[in-house]
C-alpha positions as CSV (number, residue, x, y, z in Angstrom):
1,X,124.3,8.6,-136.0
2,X,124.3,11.1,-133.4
3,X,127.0,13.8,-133.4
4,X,127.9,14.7,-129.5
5,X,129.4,18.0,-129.2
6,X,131.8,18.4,-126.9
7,X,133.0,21.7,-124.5
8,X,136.5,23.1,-125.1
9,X,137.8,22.7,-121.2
10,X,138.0,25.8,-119.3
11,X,141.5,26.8,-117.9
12,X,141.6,29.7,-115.0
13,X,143.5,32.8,-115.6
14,X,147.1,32.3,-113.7
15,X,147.3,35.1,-111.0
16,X,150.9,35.7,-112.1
17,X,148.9,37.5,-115.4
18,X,146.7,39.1,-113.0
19,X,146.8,42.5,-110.9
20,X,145.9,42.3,-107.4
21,X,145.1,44.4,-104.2
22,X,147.2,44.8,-101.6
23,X,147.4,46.6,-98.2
24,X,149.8,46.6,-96.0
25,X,147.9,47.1,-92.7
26,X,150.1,47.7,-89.5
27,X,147.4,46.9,-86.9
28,X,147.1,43.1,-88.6
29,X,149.5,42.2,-91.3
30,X,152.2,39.9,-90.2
31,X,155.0,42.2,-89.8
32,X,158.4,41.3,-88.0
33,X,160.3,44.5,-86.5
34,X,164.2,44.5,-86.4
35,X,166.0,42.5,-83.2
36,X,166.9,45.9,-81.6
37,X,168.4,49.3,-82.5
38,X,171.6,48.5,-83.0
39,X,171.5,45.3,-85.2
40,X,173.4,45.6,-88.5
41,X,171.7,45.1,-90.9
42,X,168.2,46.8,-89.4
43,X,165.6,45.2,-91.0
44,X,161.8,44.6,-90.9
45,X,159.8,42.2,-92.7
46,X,156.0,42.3,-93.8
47,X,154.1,39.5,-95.3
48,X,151.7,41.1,-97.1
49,X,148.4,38.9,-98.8
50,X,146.2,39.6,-101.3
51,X,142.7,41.5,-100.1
52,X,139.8,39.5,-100.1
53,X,138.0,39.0,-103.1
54,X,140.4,39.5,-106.5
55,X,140.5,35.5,-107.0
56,X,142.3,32.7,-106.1
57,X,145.8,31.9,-106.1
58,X,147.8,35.3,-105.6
59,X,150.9,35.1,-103.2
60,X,152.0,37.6,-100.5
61,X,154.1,40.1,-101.3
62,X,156.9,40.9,-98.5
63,X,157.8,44.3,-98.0
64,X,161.2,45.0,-96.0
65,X,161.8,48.4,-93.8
66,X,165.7,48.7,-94.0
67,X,167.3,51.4,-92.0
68,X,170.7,52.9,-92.5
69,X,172.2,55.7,-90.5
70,X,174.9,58.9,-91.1
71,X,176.1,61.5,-89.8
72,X,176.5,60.4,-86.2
73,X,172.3,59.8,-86.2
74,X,171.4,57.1,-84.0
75,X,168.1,54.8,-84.2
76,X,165.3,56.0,-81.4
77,X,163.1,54.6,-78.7
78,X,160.5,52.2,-80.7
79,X,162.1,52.8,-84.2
80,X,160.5,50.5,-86.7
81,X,158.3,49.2,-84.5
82,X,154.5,49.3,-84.7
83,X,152.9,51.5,-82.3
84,X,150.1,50.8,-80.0
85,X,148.5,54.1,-80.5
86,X,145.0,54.2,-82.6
87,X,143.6,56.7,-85.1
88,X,147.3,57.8,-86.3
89,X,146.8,60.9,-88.4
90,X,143.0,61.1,-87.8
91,X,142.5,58.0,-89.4
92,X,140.3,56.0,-87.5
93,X,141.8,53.3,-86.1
94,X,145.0,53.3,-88.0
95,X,148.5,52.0,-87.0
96,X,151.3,53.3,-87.8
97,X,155.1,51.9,-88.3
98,X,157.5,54.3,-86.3
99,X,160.7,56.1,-88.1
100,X,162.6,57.8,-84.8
101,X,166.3,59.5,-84.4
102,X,168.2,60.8,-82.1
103,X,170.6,63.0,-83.7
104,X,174.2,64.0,-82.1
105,X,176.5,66.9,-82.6
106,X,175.4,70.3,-84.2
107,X,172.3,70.7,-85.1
108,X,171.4,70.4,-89.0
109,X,170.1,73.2,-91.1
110,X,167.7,73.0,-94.2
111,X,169.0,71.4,-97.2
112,X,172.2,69.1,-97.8
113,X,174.0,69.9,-94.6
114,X,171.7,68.8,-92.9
115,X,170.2,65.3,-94.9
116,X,173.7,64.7,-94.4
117,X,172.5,63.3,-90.4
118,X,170.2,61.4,-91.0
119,X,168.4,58.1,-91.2
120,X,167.0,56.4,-94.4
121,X,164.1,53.4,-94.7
122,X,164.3,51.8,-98.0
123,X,161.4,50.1,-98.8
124,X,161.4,47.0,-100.3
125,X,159.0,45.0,-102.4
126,X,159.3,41.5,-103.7
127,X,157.6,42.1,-106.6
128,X,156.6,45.1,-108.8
129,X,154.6,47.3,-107.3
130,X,152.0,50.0,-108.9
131,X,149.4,52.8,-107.7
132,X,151.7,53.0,-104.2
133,X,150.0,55.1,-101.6
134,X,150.5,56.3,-97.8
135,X,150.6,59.3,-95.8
136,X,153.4,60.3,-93.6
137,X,152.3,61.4,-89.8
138,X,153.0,64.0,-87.0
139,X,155.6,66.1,-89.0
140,X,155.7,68.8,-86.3
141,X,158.6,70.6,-84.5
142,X,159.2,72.0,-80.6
143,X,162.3,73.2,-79.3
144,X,164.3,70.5,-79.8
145,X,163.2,69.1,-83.2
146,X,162.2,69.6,-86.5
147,X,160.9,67.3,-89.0
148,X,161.8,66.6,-92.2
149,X,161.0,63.9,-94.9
150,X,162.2,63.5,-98.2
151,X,162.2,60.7,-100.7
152,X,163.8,59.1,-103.7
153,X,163.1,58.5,-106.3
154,X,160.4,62.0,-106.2
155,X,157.3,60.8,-105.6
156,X,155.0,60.7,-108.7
157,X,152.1,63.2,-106.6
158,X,151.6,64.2,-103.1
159,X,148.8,66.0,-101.4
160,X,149.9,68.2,-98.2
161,X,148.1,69.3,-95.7
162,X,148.2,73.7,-94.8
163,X,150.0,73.4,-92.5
164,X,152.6,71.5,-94.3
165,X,155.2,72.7,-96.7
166,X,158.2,70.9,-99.2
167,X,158.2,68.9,-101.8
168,X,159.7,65.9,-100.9
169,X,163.2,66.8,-102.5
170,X,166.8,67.0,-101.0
171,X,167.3,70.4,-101.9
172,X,167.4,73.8,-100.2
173,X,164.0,75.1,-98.9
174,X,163.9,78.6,-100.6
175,X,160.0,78.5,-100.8
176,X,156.8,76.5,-99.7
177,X,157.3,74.1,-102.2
178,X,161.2,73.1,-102.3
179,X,162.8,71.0,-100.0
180,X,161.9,68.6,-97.5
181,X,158.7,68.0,-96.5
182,X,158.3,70.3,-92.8
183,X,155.3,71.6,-90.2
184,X,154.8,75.0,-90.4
185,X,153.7,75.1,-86.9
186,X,155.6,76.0,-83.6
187,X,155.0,73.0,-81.4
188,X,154.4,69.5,-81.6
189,X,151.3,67.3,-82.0
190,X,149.7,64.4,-80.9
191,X,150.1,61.2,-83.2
192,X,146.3,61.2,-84.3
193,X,146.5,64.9,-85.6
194,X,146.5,65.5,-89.5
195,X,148.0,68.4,-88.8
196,X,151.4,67.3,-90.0
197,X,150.4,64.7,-92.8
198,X,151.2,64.3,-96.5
199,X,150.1,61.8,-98.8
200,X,152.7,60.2,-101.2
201,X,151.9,58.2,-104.3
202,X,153.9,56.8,-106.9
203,X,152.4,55.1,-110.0
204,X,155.2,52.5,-109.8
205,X,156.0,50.1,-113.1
206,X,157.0,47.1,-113.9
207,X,160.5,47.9,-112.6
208,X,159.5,49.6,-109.5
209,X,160.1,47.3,-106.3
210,X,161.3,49.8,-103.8
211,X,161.8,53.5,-102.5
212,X,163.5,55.6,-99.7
213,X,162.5,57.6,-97.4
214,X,164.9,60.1,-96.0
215,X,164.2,61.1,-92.3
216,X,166.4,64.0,-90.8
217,X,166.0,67.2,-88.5
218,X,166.5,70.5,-89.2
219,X,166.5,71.9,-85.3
220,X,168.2,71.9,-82.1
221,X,169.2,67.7,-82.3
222,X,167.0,65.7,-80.2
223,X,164.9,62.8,-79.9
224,X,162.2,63.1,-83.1
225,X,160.2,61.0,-84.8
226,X,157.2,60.4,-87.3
227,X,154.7,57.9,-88.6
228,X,154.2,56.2,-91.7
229,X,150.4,55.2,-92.1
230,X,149.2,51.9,-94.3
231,X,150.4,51.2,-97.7
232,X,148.3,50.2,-100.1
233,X,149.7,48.6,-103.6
234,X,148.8,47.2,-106.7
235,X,151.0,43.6,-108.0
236,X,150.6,40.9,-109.9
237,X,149.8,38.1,-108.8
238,X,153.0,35.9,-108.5
């Protein structure tokens, strides 16, 4: 009698058990901006995939870019949009998704009078996110503007350039690290300058699917704006 042994069949790892890649890449991932300016609600959507080789199976995430306004703010020239413009915070050959105000009225101040005008981008993920990184762009300032960027919940590090200040909170800026995140230069910059970039990361959880971005002046009001660079991200599969 001859005993045939037989193989235990093999079953492949479900990609909603597994962790993935992801970048959100503003020069090719399918990314939808809002109708107009004035559309209510003002939402983008990305469909983000999986990157190349981390296996089979693993869905797109979608992120969404909603905008709200206060304080008499208004939404900007090419606000949300993706702009043509190359080598965005002298990354070569980086995109970058437009955030861009025009504010009315007084002009704001440092600290909670003036986040008070403002505009805020919640981003949005359909699933969990972790390891969340991206650099904001072209924080500067000229005689009609000055940047500032602030987020919630606080991001978990950040890495400034010099020639940036803030900490990424809400609060009053009483020193080079409080505050809004803010140029400490007089005039403004091109787009592809890293002259007014900080990097934000957030270890993100099995609970964390989105964050703001807070986006307000602190000058003379005017037409402003800034970039956000790609995002990369870590999710499971499904």
């Amino acid at each position: 009698m001859v005993a045939i042994a037989t193989a235990a069949p093999a079953f492949a790892a479900s990609p909603c058990s597994d962790t993935y890649s992801y970048r959100l890449d503003w020069g090719t991932t399918p990314y939808t901006p809002p109708a107009n300016l004035t559309v209510n609600p003002n939402v983008a959507t990305a469909i983000v995939p999986a990157l190349p080789g981390g296996g089979p199976g693993a869905s797109a995430v979608t992120v969404t870019l909603t905008s709200t306004l206060q304080g008499g703010v208004t939404r900007y020239d090419q606000n949300l949009n993706v702009l043509a413009t190359t080598g965005i915070g002298g990354f070569p050959g980086e995109q970058g998704v437009a955030i861009r105000s025009a504010t009315t009225g007084l002009p704001s101040v440092g600290g909670p009078l003036g986040i008070s005008r403002s505009q805020t981008i919640t981003f949005g993920f359909s699933r969990a996110v972790r390891n969340l990184s991206f650099t904001v762009v072209d924080l500067d300032r000229d005689t009609n503007f000055w940047d500032r960027a602030s987020f919630s919940p606080t991001p978990t590090s950040y890495v400034r350039v010099g020639t940036v200040q803030g900490n990424g909170n809400t609060g009053t800026e009483l020193t080079a690290d409080s505050g809004g995140f803010r140029y400490t230069g007089l005039t403004g910059i091109d787009d592809t300058s890293n002259a007014g970039n900080v990097t934000i990361t957030y270890a993100g959880g099995s609970s964390f699917t989105s964050f703001q971005l807070v986006y307000w002046n602190a000058g003379t009001p005017g037409p402003q704006g800034i970039l956000v660079s790609d995002l990369t991200f870590n999710a499971l599969g499904c």
